[in-house]
C-alpha positions in Angstrom: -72.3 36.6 112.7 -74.3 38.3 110.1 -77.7 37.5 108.8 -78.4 37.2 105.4 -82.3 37.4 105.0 -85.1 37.4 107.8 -87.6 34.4 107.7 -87.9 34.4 103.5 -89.0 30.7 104.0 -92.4 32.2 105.3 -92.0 33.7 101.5 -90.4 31.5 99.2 -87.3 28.9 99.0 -85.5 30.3 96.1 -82.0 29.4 96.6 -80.4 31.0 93.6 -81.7 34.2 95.2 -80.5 33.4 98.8 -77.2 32.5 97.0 -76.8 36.0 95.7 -77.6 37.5 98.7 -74.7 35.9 100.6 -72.2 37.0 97.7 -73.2 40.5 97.8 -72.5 40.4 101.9 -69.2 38.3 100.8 -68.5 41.2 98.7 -68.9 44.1 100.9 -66.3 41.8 102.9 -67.9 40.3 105.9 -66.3 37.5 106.0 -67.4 36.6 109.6 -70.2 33.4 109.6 -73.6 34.0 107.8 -76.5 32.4 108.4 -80.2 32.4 107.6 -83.2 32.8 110.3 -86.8 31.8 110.0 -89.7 30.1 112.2 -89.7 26.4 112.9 -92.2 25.8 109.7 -90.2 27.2 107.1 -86.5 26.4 108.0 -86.5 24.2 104.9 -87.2 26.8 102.5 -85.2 29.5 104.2 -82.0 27.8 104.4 -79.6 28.4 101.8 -77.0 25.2 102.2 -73.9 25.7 103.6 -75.1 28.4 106.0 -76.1 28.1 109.6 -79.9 27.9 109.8 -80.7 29.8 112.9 -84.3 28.8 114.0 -87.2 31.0 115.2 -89.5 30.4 118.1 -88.7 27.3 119.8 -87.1 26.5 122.7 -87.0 23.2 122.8 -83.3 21.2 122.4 -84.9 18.4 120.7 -86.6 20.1 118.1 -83.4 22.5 117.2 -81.3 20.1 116.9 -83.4 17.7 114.5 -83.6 21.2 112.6 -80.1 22.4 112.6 -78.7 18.5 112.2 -81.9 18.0 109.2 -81.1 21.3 107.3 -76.7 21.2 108.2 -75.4 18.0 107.4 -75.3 17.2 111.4 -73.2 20.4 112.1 -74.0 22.8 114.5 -73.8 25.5 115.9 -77.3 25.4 117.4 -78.7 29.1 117.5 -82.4 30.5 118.1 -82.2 34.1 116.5 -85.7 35.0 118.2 -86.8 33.7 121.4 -90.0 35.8 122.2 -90.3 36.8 125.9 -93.4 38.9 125.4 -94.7 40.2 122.3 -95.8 43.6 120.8 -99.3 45.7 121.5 -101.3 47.0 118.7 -103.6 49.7 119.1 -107.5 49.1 121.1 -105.8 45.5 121.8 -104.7 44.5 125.7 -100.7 45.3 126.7 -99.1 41.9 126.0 -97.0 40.6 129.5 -96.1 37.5 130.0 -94.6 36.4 133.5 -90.9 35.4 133.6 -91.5 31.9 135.4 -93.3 30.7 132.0 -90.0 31.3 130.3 -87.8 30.3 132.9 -87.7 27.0 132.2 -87.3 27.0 128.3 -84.5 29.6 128.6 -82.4 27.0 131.4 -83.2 23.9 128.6 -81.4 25.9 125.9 -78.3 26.6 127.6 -77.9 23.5 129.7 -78.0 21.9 126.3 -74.8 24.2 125.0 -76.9 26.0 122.6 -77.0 30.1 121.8 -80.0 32.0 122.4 -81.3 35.9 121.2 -84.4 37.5 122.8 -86.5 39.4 120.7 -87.2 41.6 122.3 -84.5 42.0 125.2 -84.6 45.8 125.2 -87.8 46.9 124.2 -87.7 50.5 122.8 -90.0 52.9 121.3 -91.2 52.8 117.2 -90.5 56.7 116.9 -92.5 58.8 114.6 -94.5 56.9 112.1 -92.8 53.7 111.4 -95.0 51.3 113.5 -95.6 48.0 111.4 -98.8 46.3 111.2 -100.4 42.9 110.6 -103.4 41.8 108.7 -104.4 38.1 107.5 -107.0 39.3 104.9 -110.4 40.2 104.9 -112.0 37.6 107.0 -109.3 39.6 110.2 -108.4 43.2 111.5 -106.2 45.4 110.8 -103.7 45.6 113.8 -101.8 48.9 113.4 -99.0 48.8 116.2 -98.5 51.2 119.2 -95.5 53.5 119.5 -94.1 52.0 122.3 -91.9 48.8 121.6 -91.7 48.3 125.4 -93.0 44.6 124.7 -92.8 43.3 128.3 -89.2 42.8 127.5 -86.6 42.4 129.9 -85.0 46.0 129.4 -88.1 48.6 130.1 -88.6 50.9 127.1 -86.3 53.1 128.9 -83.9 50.7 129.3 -84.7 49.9 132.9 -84.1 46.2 134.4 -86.9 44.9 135.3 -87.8 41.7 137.5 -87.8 39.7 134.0 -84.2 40.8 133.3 -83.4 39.4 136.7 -85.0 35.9 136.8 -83.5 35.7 132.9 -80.3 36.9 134.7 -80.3 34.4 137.2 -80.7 31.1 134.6 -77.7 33.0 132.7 -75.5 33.1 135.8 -75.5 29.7 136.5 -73.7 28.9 132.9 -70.7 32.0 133.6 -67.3 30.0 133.5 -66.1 29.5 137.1 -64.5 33.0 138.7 -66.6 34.8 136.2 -69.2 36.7 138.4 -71.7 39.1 136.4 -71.0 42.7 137.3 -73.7 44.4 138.9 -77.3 45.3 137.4 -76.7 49.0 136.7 -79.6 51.0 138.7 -82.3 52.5 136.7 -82.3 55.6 135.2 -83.7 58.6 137.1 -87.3 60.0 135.9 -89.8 62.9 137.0 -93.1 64.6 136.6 -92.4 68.0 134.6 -95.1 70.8 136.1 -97.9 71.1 134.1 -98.0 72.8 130.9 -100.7 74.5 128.7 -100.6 74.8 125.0 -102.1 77.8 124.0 -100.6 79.1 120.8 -102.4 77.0 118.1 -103.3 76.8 115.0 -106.0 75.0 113.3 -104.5 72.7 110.1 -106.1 73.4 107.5 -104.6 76.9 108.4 -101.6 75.2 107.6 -101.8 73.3 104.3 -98.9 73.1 101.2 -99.3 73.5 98.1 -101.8 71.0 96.4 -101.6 68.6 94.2 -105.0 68.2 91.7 -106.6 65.0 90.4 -109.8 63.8 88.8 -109.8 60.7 91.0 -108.0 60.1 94.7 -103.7 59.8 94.3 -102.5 57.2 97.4 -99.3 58.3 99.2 -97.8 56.6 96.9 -99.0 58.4 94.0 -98.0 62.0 96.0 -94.2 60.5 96.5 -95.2 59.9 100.5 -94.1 57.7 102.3 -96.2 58.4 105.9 -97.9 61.0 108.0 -101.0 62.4 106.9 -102.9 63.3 103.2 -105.7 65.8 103.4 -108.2 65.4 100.4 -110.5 68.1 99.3 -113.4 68.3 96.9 -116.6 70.3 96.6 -120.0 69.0 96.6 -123.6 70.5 96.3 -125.3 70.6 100.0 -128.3 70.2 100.9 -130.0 67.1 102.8 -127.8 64.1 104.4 -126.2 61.6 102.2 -124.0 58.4 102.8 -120.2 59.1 102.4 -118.5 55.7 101.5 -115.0 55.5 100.6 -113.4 52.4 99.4 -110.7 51.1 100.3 -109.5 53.6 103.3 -105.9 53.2 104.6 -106.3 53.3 107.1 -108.1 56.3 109.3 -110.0 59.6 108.2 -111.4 62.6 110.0 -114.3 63.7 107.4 -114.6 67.3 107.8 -117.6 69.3 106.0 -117.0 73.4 105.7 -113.7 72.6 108.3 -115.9 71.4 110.7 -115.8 67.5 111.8 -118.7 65.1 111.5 -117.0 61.8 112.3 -114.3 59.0 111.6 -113.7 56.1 109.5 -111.1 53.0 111.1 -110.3 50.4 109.2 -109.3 48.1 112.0 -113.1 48.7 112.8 -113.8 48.0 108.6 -115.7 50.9 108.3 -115.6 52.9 105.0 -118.9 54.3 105.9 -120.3 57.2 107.1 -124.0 59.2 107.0 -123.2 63.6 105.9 -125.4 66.2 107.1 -124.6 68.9 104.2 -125.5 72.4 104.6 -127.2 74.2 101.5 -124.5 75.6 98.4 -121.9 74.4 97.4 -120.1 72.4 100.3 -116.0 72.0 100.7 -115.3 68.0 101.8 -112.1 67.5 103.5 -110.9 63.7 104.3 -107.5 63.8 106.5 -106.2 60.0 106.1 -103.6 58.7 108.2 -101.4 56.2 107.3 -101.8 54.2 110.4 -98.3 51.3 110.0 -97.8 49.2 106.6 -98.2 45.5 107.0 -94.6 43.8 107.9 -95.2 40.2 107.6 -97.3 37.8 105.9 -98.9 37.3 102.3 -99.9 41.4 102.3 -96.9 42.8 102.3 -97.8 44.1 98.2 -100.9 45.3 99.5 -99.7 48.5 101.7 -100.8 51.2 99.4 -101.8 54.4 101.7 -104.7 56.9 102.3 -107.8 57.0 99.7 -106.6 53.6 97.3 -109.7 53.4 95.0 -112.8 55.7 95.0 -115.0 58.2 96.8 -118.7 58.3 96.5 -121.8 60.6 98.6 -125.0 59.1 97.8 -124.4 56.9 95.7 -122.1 58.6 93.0 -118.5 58.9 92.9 -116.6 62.2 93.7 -113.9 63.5 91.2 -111.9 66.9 91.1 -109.7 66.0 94.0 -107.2 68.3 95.6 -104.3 66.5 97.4 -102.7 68.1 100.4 -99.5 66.3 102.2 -98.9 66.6 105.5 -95.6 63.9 106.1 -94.4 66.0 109.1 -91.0 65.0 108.0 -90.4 67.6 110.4 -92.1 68.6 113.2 -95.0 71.6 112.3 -94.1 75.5 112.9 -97.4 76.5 114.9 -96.0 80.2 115.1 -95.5 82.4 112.4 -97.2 84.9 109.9 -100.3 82.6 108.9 -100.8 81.9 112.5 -104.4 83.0 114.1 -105.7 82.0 117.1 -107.6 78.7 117.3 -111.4 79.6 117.0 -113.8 77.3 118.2 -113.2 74.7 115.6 -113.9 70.8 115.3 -110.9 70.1 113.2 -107.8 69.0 113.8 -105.2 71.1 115.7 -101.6 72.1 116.2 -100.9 73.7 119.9 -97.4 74.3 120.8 -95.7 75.7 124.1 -92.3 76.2 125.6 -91.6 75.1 129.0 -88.5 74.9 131.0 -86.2 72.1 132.5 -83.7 72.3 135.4 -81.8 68.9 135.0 -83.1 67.0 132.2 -84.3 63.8 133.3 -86.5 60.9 131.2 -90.3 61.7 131.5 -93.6 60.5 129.8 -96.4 62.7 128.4 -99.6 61.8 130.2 -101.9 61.3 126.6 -105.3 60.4 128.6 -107.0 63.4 128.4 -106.0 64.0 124.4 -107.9 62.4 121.9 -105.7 61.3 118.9 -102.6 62.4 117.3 -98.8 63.5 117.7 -96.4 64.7 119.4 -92.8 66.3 119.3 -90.5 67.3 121.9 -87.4 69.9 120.8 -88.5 68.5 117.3 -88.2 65.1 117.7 -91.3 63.0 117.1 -92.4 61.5 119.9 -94.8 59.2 118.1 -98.2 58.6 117.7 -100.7 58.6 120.8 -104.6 57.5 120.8 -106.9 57.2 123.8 -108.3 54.1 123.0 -105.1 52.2 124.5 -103.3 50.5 125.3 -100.3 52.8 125.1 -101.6 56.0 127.1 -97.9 57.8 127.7 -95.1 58.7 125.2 -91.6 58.6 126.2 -89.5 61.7 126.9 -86.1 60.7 127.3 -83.8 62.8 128.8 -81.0 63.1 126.0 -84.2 65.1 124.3 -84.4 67.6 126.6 -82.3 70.8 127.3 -80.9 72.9 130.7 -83.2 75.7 130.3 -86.0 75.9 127.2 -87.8 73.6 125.6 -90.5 72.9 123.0 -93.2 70.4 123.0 -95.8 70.6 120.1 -99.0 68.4 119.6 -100.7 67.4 116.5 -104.4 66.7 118.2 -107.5 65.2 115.5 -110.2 65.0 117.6 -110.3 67.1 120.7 -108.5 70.8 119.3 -109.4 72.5 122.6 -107.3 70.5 125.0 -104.6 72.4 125.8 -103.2 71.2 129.2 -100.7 68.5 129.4 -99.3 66.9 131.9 -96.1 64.3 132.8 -95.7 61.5 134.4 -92.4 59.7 135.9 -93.6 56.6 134.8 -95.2 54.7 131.3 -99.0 53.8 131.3 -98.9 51.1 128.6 -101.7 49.3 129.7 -105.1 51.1 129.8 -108.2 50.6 126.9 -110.9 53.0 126.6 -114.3 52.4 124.6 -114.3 54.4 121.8 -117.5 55.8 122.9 -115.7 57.4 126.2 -113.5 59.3 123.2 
């Protein structure tokens, strides 16, 4: 079975365009059966005729049926593409679990009735590096940027672990095996450990680290600088002297505003604010904005609005800023801390890379205790880890073992708002589920 679009009747019902998607899978020869998939709602509009209609969030036999039958001229087969144990976290938001006896039931109605079922999500995963998704309904809602983990409450653990879901799921499953068909074993979970502690003392502040840059009159997006995620760092000089209000205009999506490299607060869109009150010293002053790209929408009528960092203008007190230098920081790869620009982290607000190598007798899946960090990233033997943030719910990052070596390795933090922590610490198991008040940040 192949797919041929995802839920483009929450989009539109053009079925001349539908129809040229399944020739161009026809052409690259899968000739297996294609179908279409889309929520209950919008299974009219999604179907292209002549192709299965899988349905999307429903588990009732009735209602697929009159769907399938409605939109197939009475043919089956009857298939839910996505059948939502859980559902994802976003970031300051509680950790979404759902108990398995709620689903229990729905799950035994589907296959008593002879149809096909897929769980999004049955093996939950992890969103490495910066490719979390996002949702937003408009103006009147927040921006919900999503967590790293993909762990989802699913019934394979983001490690891949069975968990007590997998097994009440695997029970109702059992009981439709053909007779002499046992399932084989659940396989046992994989082994995991605390790493002794490490501390991260070569460091380097960024804006000790910054490219090349790129000069404007007015603020380019990512967009505009050919990048795709990670971080921008704006610059501009101002005149000091007194405070003034810093408002930036359409921010995508969060800013550490830095005046002469030191920090004097945050902007967060899911919190809407764009402003922000400047002490500025006397002389000419250097403004620095580092914007993170925090997830681009992935559903819904936004999905053309997902321009990143500084999308329309920059004013302090009142007037807008122009002569804009534009630094990119994608950390396509992850950031070389040592070398001949390094110097050793003064006392400094900013943001900060620390690095350190530690060593590993058996590699073996662990988690990176985030708590006592503030905000940022991390890599482990250069892969990227993901993105960490005390507010919650997401506290650990995953470390699994196939990322580690026998003998040396390196883990290396990209930290925005607390540059002198340098200890860090592992855990044998996820903490997916603990909020903080930004205030206790």
């Amino acid at each position: 079975m192949v797919q041929v679009e995802n839920e483009y009747g929450s989009y539109g019902s053009d079925k001349e365009y539908l129809a040229l998607n399944k020739k161009l899978f026809e052409q690259a020869g899968f000739d297996g059966l294609l179908y279409t998939c889309d929520p209950v709602k919008d299974v009219a509009a999604g179907h292209l005729p002549g192709l299965l209609p899988a349905v999307n969030g429903t588990d009732s036999p009735r209602q697929i049926r009159q769907l399938v039958n409605t939109n197939h001229a009475g043919q089956g087969p009857y298939y839910v593409a996505e059948w939502y144990p859980a559902w994802f976290d976003w970031w300051g938001t509680p950790h979404h679990t759902v108990p398995a006896a709620k689903y229990v039931a729905g799950l035994d109605s589907v296959l008593k009735a002879g149809m096909s079922i897929n769980m999004y999500m049955f093996h939950g995963g992890t969103t490495r590096a910066f490719m979390n998704g996002a949702n937003f309904k408009g103006d009147t809602s927040h921006y919900e940027p999503q967590v790293s983990s993909y762990d989802y409450d699913a019934p394979l653990d983001e490690a891949g672990n069975a968990t007590p879901k997998f097994r009440a799921f695997r029970d109702v499953i059992a009981k439709y095996r053909p007779a002499g068909q046992p399932l084989p074993p659940v396989p046992a979970a994989k082994p995991s450990a605390a790493l002794p502690a490490m501390q991260l003392t070569q460091s380097a502040s960024l804006l000790d680290r910054l490219p090349a840059p790129v000069a404007s009159q007015k603020p380019l997006t990512f967009e505009n600088l050919k990048q795709a995620y990670g971080f921008v760092l704006y610059r501009t000089t101002v005149p000091g002297g007194g405070s003034k209000m810093l408002k930036i205009k359409d921010l995508r999506d969060y800013a550490v505003v830095m005046v002469n490299g030191k920090r004097v607060g945050t902007l967060d869109r899911r919190e809407r604010q764009d402003s922000l009150l400047v002490a500025l010293p006397a002389g000419r002053v250097q403004l620095d904005i580092l914007v993170e790209n925090l997830g681009r929408i992935n559903f819904g009528e936004y999905l053309l609005q997902n321009t990143k960092g500084i999308t329309r203008s920059v004013a302090l007190g009142g007037q807008e800023l122009t002569g804009w230098q534009q630094f990119g920081l994608p950390f396509d790869q992850a950031p070389a801390v040592a070398g001949p620009r390094a110097k050793a982290l003064a006392a400094t607000s900013g943001p900060a890379l620390r690095t350190a190598t530690f060593t590993v007798a058996t590699p073996t899946d662990t988690y990176l205790d985030m708590r006592p960090w503030g905000k940022g990233v991390a890599w482990v033997n250069g892969h990227n880890l993901g993105r960490y943030w005390a507010i919650g719910p997401q506290q650990t990052l995953y470390v699994p073992a196939e990322w580690l070596r026998k003998g040396a390795n390196t883990v290396t933090v990209l930290e925005l708002l607390k540059p002198q922590q340098s200890a860090l610490t592992t855990l044998d198991h996820p903490i997916l589920s603990e909020l903080r008040a930004l205030g206790a940040l």
